[in-house]
Backbone of each chain as nested JSON, in Angstrom:
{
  "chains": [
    {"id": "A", "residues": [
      {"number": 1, "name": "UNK", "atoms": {"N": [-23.893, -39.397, 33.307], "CA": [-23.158, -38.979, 32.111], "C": [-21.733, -38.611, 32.454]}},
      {"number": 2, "name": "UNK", "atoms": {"N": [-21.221, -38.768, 32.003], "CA": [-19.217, -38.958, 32.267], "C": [-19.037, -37.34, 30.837]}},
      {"number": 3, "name": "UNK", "atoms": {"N": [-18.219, -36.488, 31.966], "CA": [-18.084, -35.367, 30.937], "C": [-17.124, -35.877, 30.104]}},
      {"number": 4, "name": "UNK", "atoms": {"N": [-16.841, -34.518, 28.598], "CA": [-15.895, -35.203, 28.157], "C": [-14.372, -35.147, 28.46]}},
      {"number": 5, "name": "UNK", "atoms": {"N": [-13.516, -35.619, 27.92], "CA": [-12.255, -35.498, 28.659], "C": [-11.712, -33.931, 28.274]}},
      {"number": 6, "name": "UNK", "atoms": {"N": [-10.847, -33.441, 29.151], "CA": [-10.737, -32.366, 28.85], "C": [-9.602, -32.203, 28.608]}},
      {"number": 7, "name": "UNK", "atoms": {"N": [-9.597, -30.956, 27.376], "CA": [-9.051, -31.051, 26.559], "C": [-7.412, -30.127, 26.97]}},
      {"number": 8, "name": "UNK", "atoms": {"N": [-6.465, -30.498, 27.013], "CA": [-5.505, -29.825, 27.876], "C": [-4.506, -29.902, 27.44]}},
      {"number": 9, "name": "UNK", "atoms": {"N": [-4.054, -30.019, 25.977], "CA": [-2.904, -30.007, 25.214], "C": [-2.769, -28.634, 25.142]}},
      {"number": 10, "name": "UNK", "atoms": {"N": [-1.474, -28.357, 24.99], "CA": [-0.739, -27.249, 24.948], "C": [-1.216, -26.404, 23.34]}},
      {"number": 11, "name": "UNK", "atoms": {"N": [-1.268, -25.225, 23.191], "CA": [-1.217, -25.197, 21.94], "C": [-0.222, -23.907, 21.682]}},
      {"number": 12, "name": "UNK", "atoms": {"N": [0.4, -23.396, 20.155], "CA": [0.914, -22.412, 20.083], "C": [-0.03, -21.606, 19.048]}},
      {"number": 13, "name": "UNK", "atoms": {"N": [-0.039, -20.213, 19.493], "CA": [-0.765, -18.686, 18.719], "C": [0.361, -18.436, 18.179]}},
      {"number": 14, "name": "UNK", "atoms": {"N": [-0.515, -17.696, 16.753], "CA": [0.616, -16.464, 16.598], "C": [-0.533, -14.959, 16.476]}},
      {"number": 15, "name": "UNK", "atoms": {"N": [0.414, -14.296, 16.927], "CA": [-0.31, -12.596, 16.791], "C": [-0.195, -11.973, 15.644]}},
      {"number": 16, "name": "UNK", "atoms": {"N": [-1.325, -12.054, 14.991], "CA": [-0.548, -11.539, 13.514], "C": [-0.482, -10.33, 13.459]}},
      {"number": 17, "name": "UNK", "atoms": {"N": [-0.645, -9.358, 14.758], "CA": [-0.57, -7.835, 14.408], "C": [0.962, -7.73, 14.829]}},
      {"number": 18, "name": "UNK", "atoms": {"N": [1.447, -8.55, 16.229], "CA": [2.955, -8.622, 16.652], "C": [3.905, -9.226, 15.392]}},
      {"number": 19, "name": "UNK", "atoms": {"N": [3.534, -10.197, 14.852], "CA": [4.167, -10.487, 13.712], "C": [5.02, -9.953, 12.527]}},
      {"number": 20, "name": "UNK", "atoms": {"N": [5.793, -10.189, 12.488], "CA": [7.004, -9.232, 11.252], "C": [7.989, -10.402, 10.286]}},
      {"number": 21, "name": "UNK", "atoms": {"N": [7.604, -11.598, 10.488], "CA": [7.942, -12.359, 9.431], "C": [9.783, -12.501, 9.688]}},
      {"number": 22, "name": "UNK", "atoms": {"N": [10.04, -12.512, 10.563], "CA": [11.332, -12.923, 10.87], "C": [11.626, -14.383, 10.349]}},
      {"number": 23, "name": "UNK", "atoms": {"N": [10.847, -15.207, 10.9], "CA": [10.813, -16.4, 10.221], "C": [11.924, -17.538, 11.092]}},
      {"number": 24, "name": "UNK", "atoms": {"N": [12.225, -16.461, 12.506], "CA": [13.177, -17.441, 13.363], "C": [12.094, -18.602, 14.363]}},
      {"number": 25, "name": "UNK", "atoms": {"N": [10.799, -18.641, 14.326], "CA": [9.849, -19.767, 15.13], "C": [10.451, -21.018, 13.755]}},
      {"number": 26, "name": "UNK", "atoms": {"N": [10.068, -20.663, 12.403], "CA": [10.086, -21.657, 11.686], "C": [11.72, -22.614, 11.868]}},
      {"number": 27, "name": "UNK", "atoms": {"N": [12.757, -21.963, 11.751], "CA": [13.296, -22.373, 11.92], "C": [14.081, -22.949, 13.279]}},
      {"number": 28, "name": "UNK", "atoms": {"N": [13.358, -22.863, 14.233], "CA": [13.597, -23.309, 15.719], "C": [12.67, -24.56, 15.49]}},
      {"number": 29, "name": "UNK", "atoms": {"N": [11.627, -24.551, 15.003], "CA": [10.363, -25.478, 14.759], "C": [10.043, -26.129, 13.735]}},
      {"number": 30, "name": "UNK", "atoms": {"N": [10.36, -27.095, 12.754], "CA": [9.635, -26.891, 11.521], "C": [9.062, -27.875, 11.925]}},
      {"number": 31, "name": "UNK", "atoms": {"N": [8.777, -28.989, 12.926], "CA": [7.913, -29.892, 13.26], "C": [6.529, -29.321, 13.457]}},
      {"number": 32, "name": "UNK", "atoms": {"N": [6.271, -28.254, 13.363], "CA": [5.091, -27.414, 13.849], "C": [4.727, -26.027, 13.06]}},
      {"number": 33, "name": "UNK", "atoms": {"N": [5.707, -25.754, 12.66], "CA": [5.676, -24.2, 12.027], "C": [6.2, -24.383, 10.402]}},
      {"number": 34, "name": "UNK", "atoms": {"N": [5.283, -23.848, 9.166], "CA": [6.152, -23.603, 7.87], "C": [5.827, -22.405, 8.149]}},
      {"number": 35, "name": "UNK", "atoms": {"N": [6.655, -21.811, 6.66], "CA": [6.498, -20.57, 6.485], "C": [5.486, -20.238, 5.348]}},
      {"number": 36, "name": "UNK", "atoms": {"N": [4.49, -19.262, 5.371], "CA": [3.958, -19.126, 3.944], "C": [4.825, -18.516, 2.684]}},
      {"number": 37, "name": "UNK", "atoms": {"N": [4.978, -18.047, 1.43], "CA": [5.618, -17.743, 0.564], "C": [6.132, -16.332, 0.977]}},
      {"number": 38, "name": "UNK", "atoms": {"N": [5.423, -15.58, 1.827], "CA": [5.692, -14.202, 2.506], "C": [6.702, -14.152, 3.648]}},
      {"number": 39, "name": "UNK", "atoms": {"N": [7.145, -15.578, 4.108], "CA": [7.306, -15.393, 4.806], "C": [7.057, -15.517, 6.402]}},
      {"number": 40, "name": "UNK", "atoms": {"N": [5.543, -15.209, 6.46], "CA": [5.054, -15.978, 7.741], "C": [4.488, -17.32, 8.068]}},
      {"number": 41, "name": "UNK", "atoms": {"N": [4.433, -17.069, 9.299], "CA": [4.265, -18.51, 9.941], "C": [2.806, -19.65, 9.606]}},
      {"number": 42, "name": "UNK", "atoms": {"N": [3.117, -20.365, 9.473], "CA": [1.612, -21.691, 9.074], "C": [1.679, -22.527, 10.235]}},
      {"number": 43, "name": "UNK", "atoms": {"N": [0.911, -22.492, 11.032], "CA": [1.174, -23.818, 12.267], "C": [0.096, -24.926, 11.597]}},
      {"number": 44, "name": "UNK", "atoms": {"N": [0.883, -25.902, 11.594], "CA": [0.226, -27.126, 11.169], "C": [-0.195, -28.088, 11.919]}},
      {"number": 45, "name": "UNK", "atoms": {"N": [0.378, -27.817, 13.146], "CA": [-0.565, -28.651, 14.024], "C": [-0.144, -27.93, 15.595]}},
      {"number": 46, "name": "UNK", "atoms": {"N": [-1.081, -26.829, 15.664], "CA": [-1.445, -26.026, 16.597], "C": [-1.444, -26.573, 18.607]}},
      {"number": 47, "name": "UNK", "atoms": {"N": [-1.515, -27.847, 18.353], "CA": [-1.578, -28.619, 19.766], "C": [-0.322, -29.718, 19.572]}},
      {"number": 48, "name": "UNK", "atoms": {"N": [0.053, -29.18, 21.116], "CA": [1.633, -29.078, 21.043], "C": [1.605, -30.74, 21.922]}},
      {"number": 49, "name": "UNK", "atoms": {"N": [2.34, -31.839, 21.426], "CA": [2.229, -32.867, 22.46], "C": [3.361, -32.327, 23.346]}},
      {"number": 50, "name": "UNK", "atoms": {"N": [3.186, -33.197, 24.604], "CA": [4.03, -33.021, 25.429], "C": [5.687, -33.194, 25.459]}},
      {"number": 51, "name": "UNK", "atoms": {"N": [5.848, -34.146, 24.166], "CA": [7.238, -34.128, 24.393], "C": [7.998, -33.228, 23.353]}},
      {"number": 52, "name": "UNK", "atoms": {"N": [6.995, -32.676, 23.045], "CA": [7.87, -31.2, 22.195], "C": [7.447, -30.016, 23.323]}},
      {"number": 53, "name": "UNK", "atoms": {"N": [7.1, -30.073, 24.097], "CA": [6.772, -28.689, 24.992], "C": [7.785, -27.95, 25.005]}},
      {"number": 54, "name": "UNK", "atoms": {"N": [8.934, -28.549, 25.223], "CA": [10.225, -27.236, 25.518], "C": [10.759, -27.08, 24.295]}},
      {"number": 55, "name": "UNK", "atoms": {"N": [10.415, -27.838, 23.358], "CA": [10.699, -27.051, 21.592], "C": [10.159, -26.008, 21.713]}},
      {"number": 56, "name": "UNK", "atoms": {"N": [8.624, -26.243, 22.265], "CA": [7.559, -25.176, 21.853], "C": [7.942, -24.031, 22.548]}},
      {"number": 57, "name": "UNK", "atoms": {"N": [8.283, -23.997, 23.603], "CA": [8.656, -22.862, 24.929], "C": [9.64, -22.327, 24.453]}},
      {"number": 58, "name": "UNK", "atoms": {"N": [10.752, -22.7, 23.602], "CA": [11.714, -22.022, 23.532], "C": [11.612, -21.207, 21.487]}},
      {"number": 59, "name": "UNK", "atoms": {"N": [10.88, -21.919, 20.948], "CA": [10.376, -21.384, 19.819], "C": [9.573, -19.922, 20.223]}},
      {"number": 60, "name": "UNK", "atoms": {"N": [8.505, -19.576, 20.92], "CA": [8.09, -18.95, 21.99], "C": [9.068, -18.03, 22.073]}},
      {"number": 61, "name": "UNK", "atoms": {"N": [10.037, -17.985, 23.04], "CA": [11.35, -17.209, 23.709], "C": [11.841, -16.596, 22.747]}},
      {"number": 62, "name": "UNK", "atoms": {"N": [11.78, -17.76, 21.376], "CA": [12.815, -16.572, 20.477], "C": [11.961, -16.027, 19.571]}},
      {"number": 63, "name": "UNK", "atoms": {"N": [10.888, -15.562, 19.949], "CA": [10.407, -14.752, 18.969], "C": [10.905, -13.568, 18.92]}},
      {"number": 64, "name": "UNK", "atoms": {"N": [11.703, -12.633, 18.487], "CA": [11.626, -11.246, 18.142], "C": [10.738, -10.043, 18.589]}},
      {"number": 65, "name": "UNK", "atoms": {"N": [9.747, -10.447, 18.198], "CA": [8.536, -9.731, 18.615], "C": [7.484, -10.429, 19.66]}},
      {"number": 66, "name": "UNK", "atoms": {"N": [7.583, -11.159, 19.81], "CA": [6.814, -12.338, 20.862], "C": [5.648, -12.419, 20.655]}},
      {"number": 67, "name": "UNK", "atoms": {"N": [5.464, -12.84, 18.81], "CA": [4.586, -12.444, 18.673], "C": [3.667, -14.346, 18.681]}},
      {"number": 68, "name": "UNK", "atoms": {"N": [4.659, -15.477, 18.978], "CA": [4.41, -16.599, 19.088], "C": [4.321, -16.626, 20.751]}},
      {"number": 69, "name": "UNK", "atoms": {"N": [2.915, -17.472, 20.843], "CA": [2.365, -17.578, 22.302], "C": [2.607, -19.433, 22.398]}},
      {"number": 70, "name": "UNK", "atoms": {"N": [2.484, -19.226, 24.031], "CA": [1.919, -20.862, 24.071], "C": [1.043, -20.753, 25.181]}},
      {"number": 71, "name": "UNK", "atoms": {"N": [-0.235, -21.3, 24.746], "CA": [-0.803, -21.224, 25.867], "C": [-1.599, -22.945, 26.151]}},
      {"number": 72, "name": "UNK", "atoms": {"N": [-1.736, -22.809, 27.622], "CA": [-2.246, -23.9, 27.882], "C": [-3.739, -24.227, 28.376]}}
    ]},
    {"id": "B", "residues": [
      {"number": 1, "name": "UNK", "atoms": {"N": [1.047, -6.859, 5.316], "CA": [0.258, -6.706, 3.831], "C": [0.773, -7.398, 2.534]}},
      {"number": 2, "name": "UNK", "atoms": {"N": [0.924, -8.622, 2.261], "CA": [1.778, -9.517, 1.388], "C": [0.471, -10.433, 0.634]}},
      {"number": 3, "name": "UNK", "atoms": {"N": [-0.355, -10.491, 1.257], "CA": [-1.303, -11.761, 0.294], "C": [-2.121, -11.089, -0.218]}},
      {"number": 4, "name": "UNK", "atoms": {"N": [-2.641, -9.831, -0.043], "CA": [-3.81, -9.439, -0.819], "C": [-3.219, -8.875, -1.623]}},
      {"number": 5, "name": "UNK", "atoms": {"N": [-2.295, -8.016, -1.653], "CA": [-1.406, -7.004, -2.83], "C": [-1.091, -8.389, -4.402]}},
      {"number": 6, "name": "UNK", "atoms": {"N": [-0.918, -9.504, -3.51], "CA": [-0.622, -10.908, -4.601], "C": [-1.432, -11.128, -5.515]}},
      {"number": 7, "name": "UNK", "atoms": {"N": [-2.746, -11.043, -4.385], "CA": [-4.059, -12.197, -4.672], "C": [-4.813, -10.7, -5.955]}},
      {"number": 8, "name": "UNK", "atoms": {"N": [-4.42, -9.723, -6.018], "CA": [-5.076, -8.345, -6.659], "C": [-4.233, -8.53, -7.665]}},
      {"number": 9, "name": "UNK", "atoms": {"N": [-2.84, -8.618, -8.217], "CA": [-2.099, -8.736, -8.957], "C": [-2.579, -10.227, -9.817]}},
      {"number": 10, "name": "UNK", "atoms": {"N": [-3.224, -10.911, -9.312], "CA": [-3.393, -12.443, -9.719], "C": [-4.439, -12.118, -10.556]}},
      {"number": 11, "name": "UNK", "atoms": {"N": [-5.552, -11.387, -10.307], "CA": [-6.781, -11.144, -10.769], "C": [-6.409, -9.92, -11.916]}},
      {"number": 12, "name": "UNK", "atoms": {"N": [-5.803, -9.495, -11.965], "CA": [-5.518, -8.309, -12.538], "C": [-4.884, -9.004, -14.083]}},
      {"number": 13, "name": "UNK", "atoms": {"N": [-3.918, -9.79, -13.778], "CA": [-3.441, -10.962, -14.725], "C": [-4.366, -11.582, -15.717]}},
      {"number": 14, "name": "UNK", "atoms": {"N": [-5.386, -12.322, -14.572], "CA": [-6.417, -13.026, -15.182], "C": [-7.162, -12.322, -16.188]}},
      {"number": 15, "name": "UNK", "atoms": {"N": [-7.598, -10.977, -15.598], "CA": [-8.725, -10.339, -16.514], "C": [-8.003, -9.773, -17.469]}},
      {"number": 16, "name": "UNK", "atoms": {"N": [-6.876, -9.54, -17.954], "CA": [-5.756, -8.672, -18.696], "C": [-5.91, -9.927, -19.419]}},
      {"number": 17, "name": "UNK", "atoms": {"N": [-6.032, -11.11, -19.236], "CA": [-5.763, -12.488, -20.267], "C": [-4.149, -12.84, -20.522]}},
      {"number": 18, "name": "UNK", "atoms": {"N": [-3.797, -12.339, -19.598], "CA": [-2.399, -12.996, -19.255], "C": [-1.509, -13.768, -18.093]}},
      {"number": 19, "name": "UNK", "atoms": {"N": [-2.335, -14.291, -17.514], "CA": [-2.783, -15.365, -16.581], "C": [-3.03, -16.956, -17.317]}},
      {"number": 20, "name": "UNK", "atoms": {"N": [-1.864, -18.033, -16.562], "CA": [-2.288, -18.939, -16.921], "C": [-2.38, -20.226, -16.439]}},
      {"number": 21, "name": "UNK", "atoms": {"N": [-2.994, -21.48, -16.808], "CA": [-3.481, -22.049, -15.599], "C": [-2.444, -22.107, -14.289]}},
      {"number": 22, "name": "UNK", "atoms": {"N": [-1.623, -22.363, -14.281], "CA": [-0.509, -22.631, -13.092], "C": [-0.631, -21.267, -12.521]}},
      {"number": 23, "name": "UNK", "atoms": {"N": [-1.102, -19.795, -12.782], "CA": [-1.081, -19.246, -12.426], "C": [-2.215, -19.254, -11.502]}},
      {"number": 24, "name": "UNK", "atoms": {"N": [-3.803, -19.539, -12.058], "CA": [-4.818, -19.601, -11.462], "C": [-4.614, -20.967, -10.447]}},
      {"number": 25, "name": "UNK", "atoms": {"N": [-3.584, -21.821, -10.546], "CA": [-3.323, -22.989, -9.304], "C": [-2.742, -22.214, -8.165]}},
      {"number": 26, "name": "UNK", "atoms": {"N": [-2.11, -21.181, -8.307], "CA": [-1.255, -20.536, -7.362], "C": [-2.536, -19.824, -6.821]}},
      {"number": 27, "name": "UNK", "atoms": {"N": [-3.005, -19.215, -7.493], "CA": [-4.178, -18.049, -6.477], "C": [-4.793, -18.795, -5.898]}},
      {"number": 28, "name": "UNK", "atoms": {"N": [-5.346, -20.257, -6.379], "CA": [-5.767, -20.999, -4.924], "C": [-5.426, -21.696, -4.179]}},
      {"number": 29, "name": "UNK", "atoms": {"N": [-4.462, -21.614, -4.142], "CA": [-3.751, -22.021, -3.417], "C": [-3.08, -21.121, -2.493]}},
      {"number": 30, "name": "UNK", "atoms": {"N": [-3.042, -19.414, -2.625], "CA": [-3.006, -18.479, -1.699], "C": [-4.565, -18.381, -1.245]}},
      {"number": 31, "name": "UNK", "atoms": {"N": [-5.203, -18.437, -1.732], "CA": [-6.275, -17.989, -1.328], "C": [-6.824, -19.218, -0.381]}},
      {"number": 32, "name": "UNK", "atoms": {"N": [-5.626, -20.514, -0.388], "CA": [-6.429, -21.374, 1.224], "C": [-5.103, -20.867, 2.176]}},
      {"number": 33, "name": "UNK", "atoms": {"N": [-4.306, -20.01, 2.253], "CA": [-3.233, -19.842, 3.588], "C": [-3.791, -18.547, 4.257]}},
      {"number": 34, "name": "UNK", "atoms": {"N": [-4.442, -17.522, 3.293], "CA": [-4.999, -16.553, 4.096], "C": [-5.77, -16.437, 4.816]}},
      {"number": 35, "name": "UNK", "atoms": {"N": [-7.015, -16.831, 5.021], "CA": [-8.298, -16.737, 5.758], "C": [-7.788, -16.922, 7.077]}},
      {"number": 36, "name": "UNK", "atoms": {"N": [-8.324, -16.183, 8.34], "CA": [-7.941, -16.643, 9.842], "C": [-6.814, -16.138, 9.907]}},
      {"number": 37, "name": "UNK", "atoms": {"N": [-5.912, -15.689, 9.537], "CA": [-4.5, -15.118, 9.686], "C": [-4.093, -13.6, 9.673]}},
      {"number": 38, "name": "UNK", "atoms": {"N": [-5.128, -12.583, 9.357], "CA": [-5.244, -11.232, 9.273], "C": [-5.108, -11.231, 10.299]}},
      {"number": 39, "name": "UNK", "atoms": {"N": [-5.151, -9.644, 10.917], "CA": [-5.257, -9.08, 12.085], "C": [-6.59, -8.618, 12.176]}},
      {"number": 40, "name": "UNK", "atoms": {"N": [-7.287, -8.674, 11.194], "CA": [-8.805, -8.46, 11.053], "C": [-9.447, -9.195, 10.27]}},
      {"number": 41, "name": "UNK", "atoms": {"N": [-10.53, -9.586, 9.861], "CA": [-11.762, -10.061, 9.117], "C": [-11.495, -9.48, 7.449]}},
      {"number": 42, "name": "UNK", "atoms": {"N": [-10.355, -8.421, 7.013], "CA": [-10.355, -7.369, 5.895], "C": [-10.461, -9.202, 4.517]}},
      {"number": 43, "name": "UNK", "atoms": {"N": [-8.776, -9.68, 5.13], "CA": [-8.295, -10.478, 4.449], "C": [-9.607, -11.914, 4.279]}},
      {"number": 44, "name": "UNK", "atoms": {"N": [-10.365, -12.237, 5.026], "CA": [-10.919, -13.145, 5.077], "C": [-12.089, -12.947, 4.185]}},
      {"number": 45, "name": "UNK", "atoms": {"N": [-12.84, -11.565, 3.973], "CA": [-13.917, -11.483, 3.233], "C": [-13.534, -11.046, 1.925]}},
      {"number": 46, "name": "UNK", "atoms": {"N": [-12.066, -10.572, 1.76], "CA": [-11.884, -10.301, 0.587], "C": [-11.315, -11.908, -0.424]}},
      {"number": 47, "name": "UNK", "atoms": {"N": [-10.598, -12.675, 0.127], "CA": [-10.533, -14.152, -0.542], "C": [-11.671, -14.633, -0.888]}},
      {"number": 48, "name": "UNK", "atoms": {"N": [-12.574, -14.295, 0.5], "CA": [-13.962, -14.845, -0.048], "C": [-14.545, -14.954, -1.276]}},
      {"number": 49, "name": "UNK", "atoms": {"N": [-14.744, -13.121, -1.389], "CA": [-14.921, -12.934, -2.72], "C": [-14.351, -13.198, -3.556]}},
      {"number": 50, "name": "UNK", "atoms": {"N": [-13.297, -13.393, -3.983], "CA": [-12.12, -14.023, -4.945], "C": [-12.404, -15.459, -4.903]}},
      {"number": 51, "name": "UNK", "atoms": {"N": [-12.579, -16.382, -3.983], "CA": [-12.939, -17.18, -4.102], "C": [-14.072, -17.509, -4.504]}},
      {"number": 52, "name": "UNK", "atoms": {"N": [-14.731, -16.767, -4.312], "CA": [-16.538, -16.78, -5.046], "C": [-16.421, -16.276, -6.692]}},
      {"number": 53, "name": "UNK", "atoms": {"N": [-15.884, -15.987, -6.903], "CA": [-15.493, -14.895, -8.067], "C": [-14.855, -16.449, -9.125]}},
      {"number": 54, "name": "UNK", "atoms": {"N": [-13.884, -16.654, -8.738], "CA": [-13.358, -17.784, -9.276], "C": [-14.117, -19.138, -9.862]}},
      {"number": 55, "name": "UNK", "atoms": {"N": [-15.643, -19.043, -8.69], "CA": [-16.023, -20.354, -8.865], "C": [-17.279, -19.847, -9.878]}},
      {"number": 56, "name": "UNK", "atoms": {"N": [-18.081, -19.177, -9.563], "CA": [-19.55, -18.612, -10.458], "C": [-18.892, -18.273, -12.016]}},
      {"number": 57, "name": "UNK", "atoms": {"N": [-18.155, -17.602, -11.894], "CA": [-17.358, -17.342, -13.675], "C": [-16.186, -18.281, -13.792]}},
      {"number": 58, "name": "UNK", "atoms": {"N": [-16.422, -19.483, -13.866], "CA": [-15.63, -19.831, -13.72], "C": [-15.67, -20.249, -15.444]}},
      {"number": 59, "name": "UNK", "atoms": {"N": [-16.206, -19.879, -16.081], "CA": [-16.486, -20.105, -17.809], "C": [-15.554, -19.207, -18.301]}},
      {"number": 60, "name": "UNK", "atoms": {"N": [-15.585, -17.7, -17.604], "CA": [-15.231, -16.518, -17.851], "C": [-13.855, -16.776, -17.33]}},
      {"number": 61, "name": "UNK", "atoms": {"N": [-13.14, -17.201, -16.206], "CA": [-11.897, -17.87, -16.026], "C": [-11.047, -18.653, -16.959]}},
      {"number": 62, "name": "UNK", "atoms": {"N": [-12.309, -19.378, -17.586], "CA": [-11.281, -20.265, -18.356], "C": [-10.925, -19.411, -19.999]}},
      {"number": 63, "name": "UNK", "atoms": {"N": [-11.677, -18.941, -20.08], "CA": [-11.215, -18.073, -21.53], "C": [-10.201, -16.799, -21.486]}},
      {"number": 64, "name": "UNK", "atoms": {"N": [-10.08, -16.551, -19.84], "CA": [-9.095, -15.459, -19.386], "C": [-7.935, -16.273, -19.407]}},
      {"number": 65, "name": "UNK", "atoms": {"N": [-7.792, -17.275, -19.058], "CA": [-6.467, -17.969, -18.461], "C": [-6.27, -18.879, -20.423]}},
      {"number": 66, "name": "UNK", "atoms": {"N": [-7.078, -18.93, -21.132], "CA": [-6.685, -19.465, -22.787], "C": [-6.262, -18.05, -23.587]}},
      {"number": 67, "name": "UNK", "atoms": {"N": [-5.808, -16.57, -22.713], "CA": [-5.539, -15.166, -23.475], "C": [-6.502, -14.423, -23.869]}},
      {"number": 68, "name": "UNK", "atoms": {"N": [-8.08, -14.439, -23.281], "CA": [-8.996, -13.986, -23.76], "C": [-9.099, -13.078, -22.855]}},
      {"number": 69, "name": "UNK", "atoms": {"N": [-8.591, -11.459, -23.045], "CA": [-8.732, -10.486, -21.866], "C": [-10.319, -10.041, -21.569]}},
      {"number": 70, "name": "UNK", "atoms": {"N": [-11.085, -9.551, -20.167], "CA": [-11.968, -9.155, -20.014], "C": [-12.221, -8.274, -20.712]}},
      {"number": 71, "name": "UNK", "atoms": {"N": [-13.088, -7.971, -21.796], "CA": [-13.575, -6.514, -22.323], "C": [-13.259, -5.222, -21.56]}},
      {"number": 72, "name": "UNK", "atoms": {"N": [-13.789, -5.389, -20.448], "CA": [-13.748, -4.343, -19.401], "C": [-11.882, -4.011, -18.421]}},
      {"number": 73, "name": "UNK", "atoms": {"N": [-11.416, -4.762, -18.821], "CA": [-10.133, -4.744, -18.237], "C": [-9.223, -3.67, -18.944]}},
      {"number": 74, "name": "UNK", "atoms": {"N": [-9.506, -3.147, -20.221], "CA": [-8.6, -2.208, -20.531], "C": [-9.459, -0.738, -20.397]}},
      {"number": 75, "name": "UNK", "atoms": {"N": [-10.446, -0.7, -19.447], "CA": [-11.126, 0.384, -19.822], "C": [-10.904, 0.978, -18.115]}},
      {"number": 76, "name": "UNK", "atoms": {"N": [-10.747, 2.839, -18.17], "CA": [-10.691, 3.201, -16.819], "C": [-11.294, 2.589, -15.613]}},
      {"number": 77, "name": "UNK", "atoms": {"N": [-10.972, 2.678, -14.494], "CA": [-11.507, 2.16, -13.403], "C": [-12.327, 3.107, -13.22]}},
      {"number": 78, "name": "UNK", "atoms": {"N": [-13.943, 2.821, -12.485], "CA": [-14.835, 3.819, -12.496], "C": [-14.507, 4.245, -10.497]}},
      {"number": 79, "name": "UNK", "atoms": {"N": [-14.076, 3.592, -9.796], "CA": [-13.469, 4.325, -9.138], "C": [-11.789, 4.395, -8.872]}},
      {"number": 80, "name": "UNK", "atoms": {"N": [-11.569, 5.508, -9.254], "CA": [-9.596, 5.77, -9.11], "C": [-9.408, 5.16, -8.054]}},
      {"number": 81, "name": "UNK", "atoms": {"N": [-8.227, 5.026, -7.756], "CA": [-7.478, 4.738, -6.372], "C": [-6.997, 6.283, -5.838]}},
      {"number": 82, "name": "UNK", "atoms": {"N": [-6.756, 6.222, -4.848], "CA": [-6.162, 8.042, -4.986], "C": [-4.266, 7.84, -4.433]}},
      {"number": 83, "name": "UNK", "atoms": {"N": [-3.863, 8.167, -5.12], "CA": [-2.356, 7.935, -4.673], "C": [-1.746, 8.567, -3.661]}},
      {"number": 84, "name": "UNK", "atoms": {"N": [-0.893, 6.839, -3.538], "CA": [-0.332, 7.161, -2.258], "C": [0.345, 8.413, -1.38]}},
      {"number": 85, "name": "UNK", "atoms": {"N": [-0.234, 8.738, -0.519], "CA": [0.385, 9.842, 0.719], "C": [1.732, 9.045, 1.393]}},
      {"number": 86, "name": "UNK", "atoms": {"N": [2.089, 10.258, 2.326], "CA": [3.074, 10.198, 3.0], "C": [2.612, 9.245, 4.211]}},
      {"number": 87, "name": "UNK", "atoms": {"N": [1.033, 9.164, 4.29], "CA": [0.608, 8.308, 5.512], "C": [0.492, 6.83, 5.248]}},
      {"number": 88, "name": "UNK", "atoms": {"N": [-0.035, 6.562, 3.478], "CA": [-0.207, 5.592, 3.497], "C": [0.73, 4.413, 2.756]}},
      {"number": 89, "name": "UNK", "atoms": {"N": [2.01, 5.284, 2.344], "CA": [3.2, 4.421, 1.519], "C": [3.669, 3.692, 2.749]}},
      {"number": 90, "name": "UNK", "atoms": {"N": [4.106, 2.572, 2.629], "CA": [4.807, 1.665, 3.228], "C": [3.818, 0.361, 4.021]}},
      {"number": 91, "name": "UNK", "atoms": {"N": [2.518, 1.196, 3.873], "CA": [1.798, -0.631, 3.892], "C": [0.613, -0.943, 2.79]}},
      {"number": 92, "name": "UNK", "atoms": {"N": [1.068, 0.083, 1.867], "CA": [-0.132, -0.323, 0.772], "C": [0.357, -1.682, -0.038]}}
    ]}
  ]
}
């Protein structure tokens, strides 16, 4: 049996307790991030391909509150 | 604290019979961005219910949202809210 492939795309969190609706990920990101009507963040597609990684890393960086992760 | 204070105001509308359809398009349409996004489970079981609420009366929906207020909507709440403290203004 051949396992399955594993799964190793990048993805981005958000913390919704770190969270304060700054709303600066969305606009570093909107390939990945809307905003809801409040204000916070909607990730729409949570797994990050590789050739947005350093979008993603630096969307990440400018969080305010850091409250956007990337984990791998 | 931004979607449930909405999603309570939405319902509050509805049963008052001054709620109307575009209004009841909007509550579900909040009520699919919330779930999974709390910092706890609070927000997720309370859409629930709103969402459950929406679909079983949903007879009783439609005569709220044509100006037909709930009977029970102009009558005291049988439990008060107790007003806001100094602890709890700024995230109610």
């Amino acid at each position: 049996m051949t396992p399955p492939p594993r799964h190793s795309a990048a993805q981005l969190r958000i913390d919704p307790i770190d969270c304060r609706a700054h709303g600066l990920c969305a606009e570093l990101f909107p390939e990945v991030i809307d905003l809801d009507e409040w204000g916070y963040p909607l990730l729409t597609h949570p797994d990050i391909p590789p050739g947005l990684l350093i979008r993603a890393k630096e969307a990440a960086t400018a969080c305010p509150t850091l409250a956007l992760r990337l984990t791998h | 604290m931004f979607g449930l204070p909405a999603i309570a105001q939405d319902m509050t509308a509805i049963a008052q019979g001054a709620a109307r359809p575009a209004d009841a398009q909007r509550l579900r349409r909040r009520l699919g961005v919330i779930p999974g996004r709390g910092a706890c489970a609070h927000p997720d079981g309370a859409t629930g219910l709103v969402a459950s609420a929406l679909h079983v009366f949903a007879r009783d929906l439609d005569a709220h949202l044509a100006g037909d207020p709930c009977p029970a909507a102009a009558a005291p709440t049988p439990l008060p809210l107790p007003a806001p403290t100094h602890h709890t203004r700024g995230w109610q």
